[in-house]
C-alpha positions in Angstrom: 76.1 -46.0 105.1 72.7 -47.4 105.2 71.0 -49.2 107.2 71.2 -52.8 106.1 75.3 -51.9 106.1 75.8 -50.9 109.5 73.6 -54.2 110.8 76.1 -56.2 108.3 79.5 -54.2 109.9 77.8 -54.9 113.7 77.4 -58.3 113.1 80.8 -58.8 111.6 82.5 -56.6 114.4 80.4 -58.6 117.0 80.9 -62.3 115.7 84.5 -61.2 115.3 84.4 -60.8 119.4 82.6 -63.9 119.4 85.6 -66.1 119.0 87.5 -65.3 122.7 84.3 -66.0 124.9 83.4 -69.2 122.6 87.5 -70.5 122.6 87.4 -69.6 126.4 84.4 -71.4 127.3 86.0 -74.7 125.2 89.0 -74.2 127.4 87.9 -73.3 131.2 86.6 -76.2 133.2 85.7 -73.9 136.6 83.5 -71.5 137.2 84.7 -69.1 135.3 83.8 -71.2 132.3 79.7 -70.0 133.2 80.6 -66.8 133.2 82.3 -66.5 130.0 79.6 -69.0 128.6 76.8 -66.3 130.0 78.7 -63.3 127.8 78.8 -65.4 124.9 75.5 -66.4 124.9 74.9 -62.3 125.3 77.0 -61.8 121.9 75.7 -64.2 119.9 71.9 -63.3 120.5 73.2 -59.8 119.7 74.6 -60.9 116.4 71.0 -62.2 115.8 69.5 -58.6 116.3 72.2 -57.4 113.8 71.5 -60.7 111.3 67.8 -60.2 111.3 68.1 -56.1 111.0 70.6 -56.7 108.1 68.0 -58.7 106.3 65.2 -55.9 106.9 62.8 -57.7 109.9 63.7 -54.6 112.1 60.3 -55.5 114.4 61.6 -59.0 115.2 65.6 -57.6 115.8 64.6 -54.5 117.9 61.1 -55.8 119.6 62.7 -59.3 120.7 66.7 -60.0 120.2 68.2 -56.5 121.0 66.2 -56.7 124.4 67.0 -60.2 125.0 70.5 -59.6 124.3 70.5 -56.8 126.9 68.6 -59.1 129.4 71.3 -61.4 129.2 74.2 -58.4 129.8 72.4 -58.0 133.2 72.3 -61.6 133.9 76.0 -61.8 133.0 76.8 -58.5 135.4 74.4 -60.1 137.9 76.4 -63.4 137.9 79.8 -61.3 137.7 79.2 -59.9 141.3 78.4 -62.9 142.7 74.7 -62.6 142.7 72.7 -65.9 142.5 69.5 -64.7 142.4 68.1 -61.7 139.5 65.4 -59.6 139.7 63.1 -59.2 137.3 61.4 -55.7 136.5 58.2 -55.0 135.1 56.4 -51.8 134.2 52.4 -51.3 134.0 51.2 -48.6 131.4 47.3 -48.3 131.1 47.4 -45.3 128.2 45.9 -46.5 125.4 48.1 -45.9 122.0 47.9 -46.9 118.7 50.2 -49.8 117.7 51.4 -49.1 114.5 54.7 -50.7 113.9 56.8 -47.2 114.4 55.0 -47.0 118.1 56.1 -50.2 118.9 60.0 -49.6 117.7 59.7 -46.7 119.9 58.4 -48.6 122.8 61.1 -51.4 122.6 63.6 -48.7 121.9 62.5 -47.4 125.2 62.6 -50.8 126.8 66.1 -51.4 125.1 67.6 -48.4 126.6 65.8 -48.7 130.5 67.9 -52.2 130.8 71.2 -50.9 129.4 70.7 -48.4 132.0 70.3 -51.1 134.5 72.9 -52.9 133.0 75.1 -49.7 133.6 74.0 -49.3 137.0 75.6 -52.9 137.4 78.7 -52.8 136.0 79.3 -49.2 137.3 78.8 -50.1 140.9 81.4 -53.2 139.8 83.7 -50.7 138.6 83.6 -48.3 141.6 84.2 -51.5 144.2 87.5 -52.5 141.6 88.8 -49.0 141.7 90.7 -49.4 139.1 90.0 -47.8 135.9 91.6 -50.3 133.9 89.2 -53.3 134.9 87.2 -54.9 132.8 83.7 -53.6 134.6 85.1 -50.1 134.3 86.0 -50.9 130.3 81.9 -52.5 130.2 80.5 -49.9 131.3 82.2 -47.2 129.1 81.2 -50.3 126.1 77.4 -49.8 127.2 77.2 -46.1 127.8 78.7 -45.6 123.9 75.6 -47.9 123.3 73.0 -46.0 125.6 74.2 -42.8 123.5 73.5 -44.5 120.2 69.9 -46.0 121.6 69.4 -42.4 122.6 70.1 -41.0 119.1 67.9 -43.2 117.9 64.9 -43.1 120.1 65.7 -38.7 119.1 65.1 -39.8 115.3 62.4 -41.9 115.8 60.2 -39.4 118.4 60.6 -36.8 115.7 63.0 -34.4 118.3 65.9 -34.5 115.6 65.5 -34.7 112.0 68.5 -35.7 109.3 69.0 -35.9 106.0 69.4 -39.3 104.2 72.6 -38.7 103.7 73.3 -38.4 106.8 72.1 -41.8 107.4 71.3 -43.1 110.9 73.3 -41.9 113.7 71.7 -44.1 116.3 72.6 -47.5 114.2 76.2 -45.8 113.3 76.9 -44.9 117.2 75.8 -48.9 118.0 78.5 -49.5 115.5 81.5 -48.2 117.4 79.7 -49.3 120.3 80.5 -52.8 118.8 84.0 -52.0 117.7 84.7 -51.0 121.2 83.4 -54.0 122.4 85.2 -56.7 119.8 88.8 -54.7 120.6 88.4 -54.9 124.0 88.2 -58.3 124.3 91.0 -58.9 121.9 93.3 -56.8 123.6 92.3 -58.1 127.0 92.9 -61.6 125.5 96.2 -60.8 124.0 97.4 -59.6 127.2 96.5 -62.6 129.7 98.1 -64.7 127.0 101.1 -62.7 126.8 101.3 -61.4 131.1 99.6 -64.7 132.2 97.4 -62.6 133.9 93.8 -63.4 133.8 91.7 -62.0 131.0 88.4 -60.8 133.2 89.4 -59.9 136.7 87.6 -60.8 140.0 85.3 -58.3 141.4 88.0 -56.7 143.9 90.3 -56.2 140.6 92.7 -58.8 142.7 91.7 -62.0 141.6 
């Protein structure tokens, strides 16, 4: 598939997950209602990445909306643990390079992928104090490492390290993809249940709430 496909099947698959945090939100009046509001904020900015890299502005999508939508994951796994306060991290680099717009891809790719892995790190150490493999940190975190393996591919293709054919199109974009399928079927079949076991849809940090 090309590019400008698999930013169009994203968004769809994405927007399509949309719908349960946005009808939640409308329905909870507690706290709870933040918390869904903070991961629905996190999938619609990443519909935006996929929007804007469907119409070609890859710079603006990778450089500003797919970091930003990662930002917010760790806000949202921040919040989940009961954290009030985040921390920010920042990075100093005093080599000189030349900022043509594939060095720059490469750097936000870079940036992309060093908060999914602090996202991970969050939502993993959520998953270890549920133990329970069936949580929803623990189904997360499986969510963002299929999407660290696709920023991986990517960053692979972009460096140079491997090379494909068109035809093989790219693998990064096509692992994000079922990244994104994951991601929209899990929270339809976490919704489905709670409606139909009364049970609640995201479960409390101890997996007993």
């Amino acid at each position: 598939m090309l590019e400008s496909q698999l930013h169009l099947v994203s968004a769809i698959l994405i927007l399509f997950a949309a719908v349960v945090p946005i009808y939640l939100t409308v329905r909870l009046r507690n706290n709870l209602r933040k918390l869904v509001l903070v991961l629905t904020i996190f999938i619609l900015v990443h519909a935006v990445y996929h929007v804007v890299g469907f119409f070609g502005l890859t710079i603006l999508g990778e450089g500003v909306f797919e970091p930003l939508s990662v930002a917010i994951l760790i806000y949202f796994g921040i919040v989940y643990s009961g954290m009030t306060r985040p921390k920010y991290l920042g990075a100093k680099n005093s080599t000189l390079v030349a900022w043509t717009p594939s060095t720059l891809l490469l750097l936000m790719d870079n940036i992309t992928t060093t908060l999914l892995l602090v996202a991970l790190g969050i939502f993993v150490w959520l998953a270890v104090l549920s133990k329970n493999i069936r949580t929803f940190q623990f189904q997360i975190s499986i969510f963002i490492i299929i999407w660290i393996l696709g920023e991986i591919a990517g960053i692979l293709r972009d460096s140079g390290i491997i090379s494909l054919s068109a035809l093989q199109g790219d693998v990064g974009l096509e692992i994000h993809v079922v990244s994104m399928f994951f991601f929209s079927m899990l929270l339809w079949v976490r919704f489905y249940n709670s409606q139909r076991s009364g049970r609640r849809m995201i479960e409390g940090v101890d997996a007993t709430l």
